[in-house]
C-alpha positions as CSV (number, residue, x, y, z in Angstrom):
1,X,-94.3,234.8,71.2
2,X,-92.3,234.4,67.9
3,X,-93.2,231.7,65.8
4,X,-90.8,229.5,63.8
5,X,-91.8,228.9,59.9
6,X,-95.0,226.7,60.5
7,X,-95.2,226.1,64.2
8,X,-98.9,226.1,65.4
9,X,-100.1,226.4,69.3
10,X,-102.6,224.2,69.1
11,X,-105.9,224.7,71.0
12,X,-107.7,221.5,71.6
13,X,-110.1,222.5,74.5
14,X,-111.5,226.1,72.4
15,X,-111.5,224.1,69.0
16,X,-113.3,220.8,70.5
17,X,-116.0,223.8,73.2
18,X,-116.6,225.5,69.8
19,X,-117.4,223.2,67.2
20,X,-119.7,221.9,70.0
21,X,-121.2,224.9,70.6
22,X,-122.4,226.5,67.4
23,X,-123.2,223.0,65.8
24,X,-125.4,222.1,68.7
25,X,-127.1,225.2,69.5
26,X,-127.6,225.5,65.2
27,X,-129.4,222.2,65.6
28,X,-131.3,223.5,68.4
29,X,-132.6,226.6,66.4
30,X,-133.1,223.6,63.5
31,X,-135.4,222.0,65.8
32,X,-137.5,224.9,66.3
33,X,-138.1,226.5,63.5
34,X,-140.8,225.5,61.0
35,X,-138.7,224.8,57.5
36,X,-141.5,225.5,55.3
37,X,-141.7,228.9,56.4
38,X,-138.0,229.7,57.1
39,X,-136.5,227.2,54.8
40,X,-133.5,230.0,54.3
41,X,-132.7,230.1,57.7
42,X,-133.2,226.6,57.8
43,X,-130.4,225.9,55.3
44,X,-127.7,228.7,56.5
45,X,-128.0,226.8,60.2
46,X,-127.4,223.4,58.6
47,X,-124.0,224.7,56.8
48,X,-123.2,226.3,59.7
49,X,-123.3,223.5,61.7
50,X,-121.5,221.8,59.1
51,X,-119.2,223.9,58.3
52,X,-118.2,224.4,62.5
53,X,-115.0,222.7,62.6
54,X,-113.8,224.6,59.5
55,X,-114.6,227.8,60.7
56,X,-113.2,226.8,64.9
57,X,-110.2,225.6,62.7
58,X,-109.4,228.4,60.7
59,X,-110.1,231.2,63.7
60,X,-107.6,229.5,65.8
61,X,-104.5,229.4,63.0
62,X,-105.4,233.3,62.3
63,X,-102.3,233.8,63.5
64,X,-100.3,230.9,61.2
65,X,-102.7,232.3,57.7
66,X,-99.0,235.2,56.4
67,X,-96.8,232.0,57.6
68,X,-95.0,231.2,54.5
69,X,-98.1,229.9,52.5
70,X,-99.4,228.1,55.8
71,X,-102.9,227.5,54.4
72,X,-101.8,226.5,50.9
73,X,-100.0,224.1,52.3
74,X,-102.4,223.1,55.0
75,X,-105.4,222.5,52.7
76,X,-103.3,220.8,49.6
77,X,-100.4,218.9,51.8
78,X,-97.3,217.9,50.7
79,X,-96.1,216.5,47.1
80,X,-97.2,212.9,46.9
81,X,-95.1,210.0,45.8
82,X,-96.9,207.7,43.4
83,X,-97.4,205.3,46.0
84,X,-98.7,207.7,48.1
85,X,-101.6,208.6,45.3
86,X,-102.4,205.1,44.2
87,X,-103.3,204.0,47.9
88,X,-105.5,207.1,48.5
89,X,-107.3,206.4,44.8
90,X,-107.3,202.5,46.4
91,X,-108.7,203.8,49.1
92,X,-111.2,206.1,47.1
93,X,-112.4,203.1,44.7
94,X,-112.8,200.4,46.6
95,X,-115.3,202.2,49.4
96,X,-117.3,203.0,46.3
97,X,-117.2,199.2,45.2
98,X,-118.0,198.1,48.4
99,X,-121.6,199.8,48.4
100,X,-121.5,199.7,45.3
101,X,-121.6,195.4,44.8
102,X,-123.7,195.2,48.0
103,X,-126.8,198.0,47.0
104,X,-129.9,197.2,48.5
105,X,-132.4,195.0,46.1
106,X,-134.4,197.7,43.4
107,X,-131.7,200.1,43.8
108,X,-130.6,202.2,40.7
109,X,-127.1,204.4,40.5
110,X,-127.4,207.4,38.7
111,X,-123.9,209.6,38.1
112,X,-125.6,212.8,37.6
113,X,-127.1,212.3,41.0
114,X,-124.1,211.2,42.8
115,X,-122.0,214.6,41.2
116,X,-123.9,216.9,42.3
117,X,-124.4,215.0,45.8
118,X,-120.8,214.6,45.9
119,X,-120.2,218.6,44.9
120,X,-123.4,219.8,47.9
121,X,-121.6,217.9,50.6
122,X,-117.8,219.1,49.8
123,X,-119.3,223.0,49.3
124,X,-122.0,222.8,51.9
125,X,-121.9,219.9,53.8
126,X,-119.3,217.1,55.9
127,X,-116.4,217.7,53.5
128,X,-116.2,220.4,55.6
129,X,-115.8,219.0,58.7
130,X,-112.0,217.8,57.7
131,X,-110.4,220.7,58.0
132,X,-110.9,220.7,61.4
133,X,-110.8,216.5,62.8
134,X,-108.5,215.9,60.5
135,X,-106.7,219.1,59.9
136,X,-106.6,220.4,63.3
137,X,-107.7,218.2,65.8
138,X,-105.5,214.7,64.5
139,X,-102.0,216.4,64.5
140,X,-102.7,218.2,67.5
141,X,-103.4,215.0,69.4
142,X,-100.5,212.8,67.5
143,X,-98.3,215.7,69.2
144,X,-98.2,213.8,72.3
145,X,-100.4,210.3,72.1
146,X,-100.1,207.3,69.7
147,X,-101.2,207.6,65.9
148,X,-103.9,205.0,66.4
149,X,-105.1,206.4,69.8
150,X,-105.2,210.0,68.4
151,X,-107.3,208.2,65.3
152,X,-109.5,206.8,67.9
153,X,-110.4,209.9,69.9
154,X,-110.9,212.0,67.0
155,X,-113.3,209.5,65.8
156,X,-115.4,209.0,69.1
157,X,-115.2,213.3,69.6
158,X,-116.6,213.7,65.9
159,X,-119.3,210.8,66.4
160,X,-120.1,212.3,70.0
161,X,-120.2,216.0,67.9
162,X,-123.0,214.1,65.5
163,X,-125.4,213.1,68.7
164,X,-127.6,216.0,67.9
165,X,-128.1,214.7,64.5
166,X,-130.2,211.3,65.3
167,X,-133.0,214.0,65.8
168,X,-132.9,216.0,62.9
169,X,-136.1,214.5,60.6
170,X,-134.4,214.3,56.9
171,X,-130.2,214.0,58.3
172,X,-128.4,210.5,57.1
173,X,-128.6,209.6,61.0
174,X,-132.0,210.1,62.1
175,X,-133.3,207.1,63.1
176,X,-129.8,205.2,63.0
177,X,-128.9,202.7,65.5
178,X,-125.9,205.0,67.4
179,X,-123.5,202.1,68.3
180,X,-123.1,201.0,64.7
181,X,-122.6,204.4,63.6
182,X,-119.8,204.8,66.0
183,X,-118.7,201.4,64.9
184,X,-118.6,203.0,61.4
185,X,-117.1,206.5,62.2
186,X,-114.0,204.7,63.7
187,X,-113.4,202.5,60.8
188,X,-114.0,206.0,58.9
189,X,-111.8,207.7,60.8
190,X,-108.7,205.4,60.7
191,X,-108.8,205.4,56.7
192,X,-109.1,209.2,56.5
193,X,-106.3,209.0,58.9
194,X,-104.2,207.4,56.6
195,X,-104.6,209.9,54.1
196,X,-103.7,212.3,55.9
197,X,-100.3,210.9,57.1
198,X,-100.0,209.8,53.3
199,X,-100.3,213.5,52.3
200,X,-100.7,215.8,55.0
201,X,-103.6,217.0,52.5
202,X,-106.9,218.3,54.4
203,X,-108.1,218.9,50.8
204,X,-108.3,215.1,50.1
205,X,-110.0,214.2,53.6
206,X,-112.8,216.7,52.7
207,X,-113.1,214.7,49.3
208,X,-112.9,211.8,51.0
209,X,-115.4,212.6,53.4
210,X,-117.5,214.4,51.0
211,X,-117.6,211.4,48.6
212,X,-118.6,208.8,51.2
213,X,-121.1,210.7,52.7
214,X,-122.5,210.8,48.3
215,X,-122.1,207.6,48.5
216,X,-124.1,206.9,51.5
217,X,-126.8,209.5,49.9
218,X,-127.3,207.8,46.5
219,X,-125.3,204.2,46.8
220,X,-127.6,202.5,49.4
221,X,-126.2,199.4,50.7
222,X,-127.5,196.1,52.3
223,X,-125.3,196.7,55.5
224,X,-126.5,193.7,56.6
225,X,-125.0,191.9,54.9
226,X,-121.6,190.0,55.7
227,X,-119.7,190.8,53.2
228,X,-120.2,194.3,53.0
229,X,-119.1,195.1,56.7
230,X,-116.3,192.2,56.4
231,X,-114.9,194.6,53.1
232,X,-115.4,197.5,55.2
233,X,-113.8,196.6,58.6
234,X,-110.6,194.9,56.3
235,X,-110.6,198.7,55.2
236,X,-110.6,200.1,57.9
237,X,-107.7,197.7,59.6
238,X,-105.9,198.1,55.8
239,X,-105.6,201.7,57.0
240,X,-104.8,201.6,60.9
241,X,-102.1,199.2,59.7
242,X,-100.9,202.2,56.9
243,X,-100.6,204.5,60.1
244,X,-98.4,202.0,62.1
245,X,-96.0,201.8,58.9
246,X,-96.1,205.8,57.8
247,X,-95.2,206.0,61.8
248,X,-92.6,203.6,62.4
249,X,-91.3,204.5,58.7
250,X,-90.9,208.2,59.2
251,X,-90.8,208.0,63.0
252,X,-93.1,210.7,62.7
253,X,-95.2,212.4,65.9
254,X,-97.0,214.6,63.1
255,X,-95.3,217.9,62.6
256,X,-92.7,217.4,64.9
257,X,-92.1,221.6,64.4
258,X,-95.1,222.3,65.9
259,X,-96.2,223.0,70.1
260,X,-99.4,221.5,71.4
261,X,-101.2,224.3,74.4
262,X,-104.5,223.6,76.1
């Protein structure tokens, strides 16, 4: 078949069997091995399992990568306006503020710690994820559904993808009560959503992703307290609202140039 300038066939069913597949039989492997004695293993199964949607991502464009700079342009998006960069930086700031205000009683904030948590998870850990739910999976779906609905089931497939995770001893979900995760992976999703449509930039969803998940690690928050989820839900509705507008604005079904297969 020949392909036009950036038009993708996109994949849904492979991409969504095989990030499954590798991250939950990695987590398997994770279970069973002892990490004192195999702590290398250990670690290259976590990144791998991490890293899944990347890699699904990237195998399934092979044929896209010679397409006039297709992954340049996938991983850094278009040229923002200034509007465009001051809601993302909004967007940026004030999910750090928010746990940030509201950290847990004794708490202390350290930069150096939250750098180099923020660098481990863009390198090694969720950052990246984004190149595939948000890079691959999010335009695929806008092809034929709703912006918001397309949000939505990127968000429940990536929360259902982190199931395994509740029983990995040390992960940021062990332990978690699952519905207010899910609660908080869709409020997640809709602002990385927004990004994207503001830039088409997977490069500044793994950031995104990379620096909530830091600020998860070393901001710890009193998430029961009102306010907090109050700020975070407004977020969250701030961005679903951005989509509506960047939608109806550009009457965009994203990349309009591009085929959706199954």
């Amino acid at each position: 078949m020949e392909l036009k300038n950036r038009e993708v066939c996109y994949r849904p069913v492979l991409f969504i069997i095989g990030t499954f597949l590798i991250t939950w039989c990695c987590v398997g492997f994770m279970k069973r091995i002892d990490y004192d004695t195999h702590i290398g293993l250990f670690y290259f199964l976590d990144f791998l399992e991490n890293a899944s949607p990347l890699f699904c991502a990237l195998v399934l464009m092979i044929p896209y990568w010679r397409k006039d700079g297709f992954l340049w342009k996938f991983f850094l998006g278009e040229t923002g306006t200034v509007y465009s960069c001051l809601i993302v930086l909004i967007l940026f700031a004030a999910q750090f503020l928010n746990f940030y205000l509201f950290q847990m009683e004794g708490a202390e904030f350290s930069i150096q710690t939250f750098a180099i948590t923020f660098a481990g998870q863009l390198v090694f850990g969720g950052g990246l994820e984004e190149a595939g739910w948000r890079g691959y999976l999010f335009p695929c779906f806008c092809k034929n559904r709703h912006v918001l609905l397309s949000s939505f089931l990127v968000s429940i497939i990536w929360v259902l993808w982190h199931l395994p995770y509740f029983f990995i001893s040390g992960s940021l979900q062990v332990n978690g009560n699952f519905l207010a995760y899910s609660l908080i992976g869709v409020i997640t999703g809709f602002i990385l959503s927004a990004i994207y449509l503001l830039t088409k930039s997977v490069l500044l969803c793994m950031l995104f992703h990379s620096w909530q998940n830091a600020i998860v690690m070393t901001v710890p928050a009193d998430m029961g307290d009102m306010r907090f989820m109050l700020i975070f839900i407004f977020l969250g509705t701030a961005s679903a609202l951005l989509c509506l507008y960047i939608q109806k604005k550009k009457n965009i079904a994203l990349s309009s140039d591009q085929g959706a297969c199954l």
